[in-house]
C-alpha positions, 0 to 999 in steps of 0.5 A, a space after each residue: 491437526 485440525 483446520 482452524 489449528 493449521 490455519 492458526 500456524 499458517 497465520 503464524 507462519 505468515 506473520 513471522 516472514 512478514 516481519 522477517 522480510 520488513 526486518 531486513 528491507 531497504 527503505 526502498 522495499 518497505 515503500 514497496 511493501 507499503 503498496 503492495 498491502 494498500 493494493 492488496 485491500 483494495 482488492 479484497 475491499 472490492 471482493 467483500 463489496 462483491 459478496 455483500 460483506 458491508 463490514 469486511 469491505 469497510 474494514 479493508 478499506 479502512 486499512 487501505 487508508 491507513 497505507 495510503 495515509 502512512 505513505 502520504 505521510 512519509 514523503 519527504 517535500 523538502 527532498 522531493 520538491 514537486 514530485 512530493 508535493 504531486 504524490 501529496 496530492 495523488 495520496 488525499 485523492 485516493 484516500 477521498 475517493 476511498 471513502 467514497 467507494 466505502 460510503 456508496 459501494 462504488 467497485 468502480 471507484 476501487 478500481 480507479 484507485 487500485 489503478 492509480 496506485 498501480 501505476 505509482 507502485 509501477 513507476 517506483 519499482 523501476 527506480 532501483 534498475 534506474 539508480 543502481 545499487 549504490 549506496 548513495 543511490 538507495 540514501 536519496 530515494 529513502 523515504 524520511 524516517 
């Protein structure tokens, strides 16, 4: 098997555990999933910037957006009241500052995003630990669908 059929069947491999685990994932998981990948771009967005990769990092970037969109997106205001409408905020905050980080190869403002999302991904993970396992529990921190 040569290299670019191994990283082929790696890529395959990858996929299939990906849309595995997103198969059988809470509500609550899949938010996590969600940062996971956001935070994921922007590390990379801020590798390609390191190496003069313009069209990666922008792509990367774009990605990372679009995460971050989709969980702007997701929250549920009517549930969530003021922690929405301040997640609300947060997300266009990050995606503003995304753009510009992409328009002025700015690492520095990668890193103010990678942060802040960071901390809201650190805020969410302990949600599970604070609610129980119950199923009512995991029916009011489930993103609306």
């Amino acid at each position: 098997m040569n290299s670019s059929s191994a990283l082929a069947s790696l890529r395959r491999y990858g996929k299939v555990s990906v849309d595995t685990e997103v198969e059988s994932a809470s509500p609550h998981r899949l938010i996590q999933m969600l940062m996971e990948g956001a935070l994921s771009r922007i590390t990379a967005a801020k590798a390609h910037l390191a190496r003069g990769e313009v069209a990666q990092k922008g792509e990367r970037i774009g990605l990372a957006i679009s995460i971050i969109e989709g969980l702007r997106t997701s929250l549920d205001h009517d549930a969530g009241g003021d922690i929405a409408a301040n997640l609300d905020d947060l997300y266009r905050y990050m995606t503003a500052r995304l753009l510009e980080a992409n328009a002025h190869n700015d690492a520095e403002k990668l890193d103010e995003v990678g942060s802040l999302l960071l901390r809201v991904k650190e805020g969410w993970d302990g949600i599970p630990g604070a609610l129980g396992d119950e199923p009512a529990a995991r029916a009011r921190i489930a993103p609306r669908g």
